[in-house]
C-alpha positions, -999 to 999 in steps of 0.1 A, spaced: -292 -623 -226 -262 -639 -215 -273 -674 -222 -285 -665 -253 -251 -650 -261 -237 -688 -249 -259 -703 -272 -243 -687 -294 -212 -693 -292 -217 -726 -287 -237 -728 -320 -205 -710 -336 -179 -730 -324 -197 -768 -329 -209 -754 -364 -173 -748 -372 -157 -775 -355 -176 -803 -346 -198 -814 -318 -169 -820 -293 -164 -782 -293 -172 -778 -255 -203 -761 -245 -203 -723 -234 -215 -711 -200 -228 -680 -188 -218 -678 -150 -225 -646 -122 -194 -633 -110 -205 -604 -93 -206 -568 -110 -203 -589 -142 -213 -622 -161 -183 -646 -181 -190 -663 -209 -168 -693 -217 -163 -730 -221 -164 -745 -186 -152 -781 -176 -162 -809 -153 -139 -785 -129 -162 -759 -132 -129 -741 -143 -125 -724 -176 -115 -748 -206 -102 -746 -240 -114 -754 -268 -94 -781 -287 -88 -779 -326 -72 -799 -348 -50 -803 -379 -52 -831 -400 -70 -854 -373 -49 -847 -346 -48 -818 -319 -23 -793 -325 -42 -761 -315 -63 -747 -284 -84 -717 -281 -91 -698 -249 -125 -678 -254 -135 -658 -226 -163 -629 -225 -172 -608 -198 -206 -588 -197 -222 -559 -186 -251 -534 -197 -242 -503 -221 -240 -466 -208 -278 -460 -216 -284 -493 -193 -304 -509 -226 -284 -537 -241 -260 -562 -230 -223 -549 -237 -189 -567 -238 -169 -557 -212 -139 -575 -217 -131 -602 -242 -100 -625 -243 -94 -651 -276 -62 -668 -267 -47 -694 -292 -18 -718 -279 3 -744 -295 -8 -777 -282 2 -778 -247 26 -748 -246 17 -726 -213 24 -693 -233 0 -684 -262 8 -675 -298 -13 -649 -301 -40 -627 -283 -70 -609 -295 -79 -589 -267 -108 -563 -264 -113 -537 -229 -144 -517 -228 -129 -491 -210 -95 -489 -225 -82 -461 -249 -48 -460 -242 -36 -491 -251 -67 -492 -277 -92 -511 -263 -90 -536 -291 -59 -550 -298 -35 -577 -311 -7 -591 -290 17 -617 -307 42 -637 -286 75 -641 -311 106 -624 -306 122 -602 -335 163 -583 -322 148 -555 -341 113 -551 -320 129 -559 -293 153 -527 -292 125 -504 -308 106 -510 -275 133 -498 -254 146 -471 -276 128 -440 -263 131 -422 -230 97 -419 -225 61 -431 -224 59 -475 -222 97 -476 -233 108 -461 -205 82 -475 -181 95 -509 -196 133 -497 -181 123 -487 -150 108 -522 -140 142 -537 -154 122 -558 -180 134 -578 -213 116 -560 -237 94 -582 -257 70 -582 -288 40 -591 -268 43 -558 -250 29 -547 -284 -5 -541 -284 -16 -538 -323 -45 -521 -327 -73 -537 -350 -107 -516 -360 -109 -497 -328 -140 -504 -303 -169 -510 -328 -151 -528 -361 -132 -550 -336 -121 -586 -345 -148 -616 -332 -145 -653 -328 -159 -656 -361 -127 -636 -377 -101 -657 -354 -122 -695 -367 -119 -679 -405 -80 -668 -397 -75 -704 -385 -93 -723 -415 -74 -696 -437 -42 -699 -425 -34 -735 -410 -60 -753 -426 -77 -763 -395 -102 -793 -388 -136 -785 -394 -175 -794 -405 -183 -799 -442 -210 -765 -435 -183 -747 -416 -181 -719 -444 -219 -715 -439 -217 -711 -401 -194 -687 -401 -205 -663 -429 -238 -667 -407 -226 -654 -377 -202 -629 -392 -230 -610 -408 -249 -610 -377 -219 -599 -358 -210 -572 -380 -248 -557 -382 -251 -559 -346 -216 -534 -341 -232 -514 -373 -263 -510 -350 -241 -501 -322 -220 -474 -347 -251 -461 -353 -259 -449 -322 -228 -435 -317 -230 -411 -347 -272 -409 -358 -265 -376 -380 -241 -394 -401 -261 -426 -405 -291 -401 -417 -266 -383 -441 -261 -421 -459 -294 -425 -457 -309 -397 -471 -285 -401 -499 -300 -438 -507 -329 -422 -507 -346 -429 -473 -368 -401 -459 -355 -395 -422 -364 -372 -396 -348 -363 -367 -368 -371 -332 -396 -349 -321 -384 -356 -282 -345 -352 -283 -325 -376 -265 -297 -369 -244 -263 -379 -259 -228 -384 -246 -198 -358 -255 -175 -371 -282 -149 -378 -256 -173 -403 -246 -188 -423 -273 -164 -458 -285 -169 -452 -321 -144 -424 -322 -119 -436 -295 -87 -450 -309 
């Protein structure tokens, strides 16, 4: 499933960008599998884009992947889409996603800018990050930030960060680009509907009884996580 999942991405990224757009690789690294473009090196590469024919932009794509709670379907464990100014060591900006996070929110924004203003919000308080942020003597800085964006489920993908790019800076791209992407994103977003599903059936069955859809409830009930538990409703 992995390699599918690198096929993918692959498929994504050279239907967007062009056929230089390197190759993804699924690659065992013990309790989990990475997805990402790997060089020559065997080390993990970015992918290069350009503005008006030349490179100005690189994006670091990097999945990791495990199995779900029920042990049925490939999960994303960790995902991190970083986007840097040409050959600047420090990204612009970082759409991050942790499986297990809540608290920062599993998915999340972090941009790297500075703002006076920011910068003394996140030292104002006496307690919780702000004050962990004074005990390690630390500059306080926007990055710290972590923005949350749709929760676990309605989370951000490549797809949203390639259309963000074209939308924004007018990226380099394939004449079918728009076709690609509009391709992937519906698959994208049916496959975390699926997954929202399963993570509230009654509700699903409520909409669906209202469309009209006869739906019964399983003859052999199956076991199901406490609320606590299940990623639709964390924050």
């Amino acid at each position: 499933m992995a390699m599918e999942f690198a096929d993918k991405l692959t498929a994504l990224t050279r239907g967007v960008l062009g056929e230089d757009s390197p190759r993804f690789h699924a690659v065992n690294t013990g309790s989990r599998i990475r997805v990402s473009p790997i060089s020559e090196a065997e080390r993990v590469s970015r992918i290069p884009i350009s503005i008006a024919g030349r490179s100005r932009l690189s994006l670091l794509a990097c999945y990791y992947c495990c199995w779900d709670n029920a042990s049925m379907f490939s999960a994303t464990d960790q995902a991190d889409l970083k986007l840097f100014y040409d050959k600047v060591p420090d990204p612009l900006i970082r759409f991050e996603y942790v499986r297990r996070s809540e608290d920062p929110p599993g998915a999340h924004i972090q941009v790297h800018a500075h703002r006076d203003e920011m910068a003394y919000l996140l030292r104002l308080a006496d307690s919780g990050r702000p004050k962990q942020g004074l005990r390690r003597d630390r500059l306080p800085r926007l990055a710290e930030m972590h923005l949350p964006v749709g929760g676990h489920r309605m989370r951000p993908s490549l797809e949203d960060v390639l259309l963000f790019l074209k939308r924004e800076f007018a990226i380099d791209t394939t004449d079918n680009w728009r076709t690609v992407i509009v391709e992937h994103l519906t698959d994208w977003r049916l496959t975390q509907l699926k997954s929202a599903v399963r993570d509230a059936p009654e509700a699903a069955a409520e909409v669906l009884r209202l469309l009209g859809y006869t739906v019964e409830p399983p003859k052999v009930g199956t076991q199901r996580q406490p609320r606590e538990s299940v990623k639709l409703f964390w924050p």
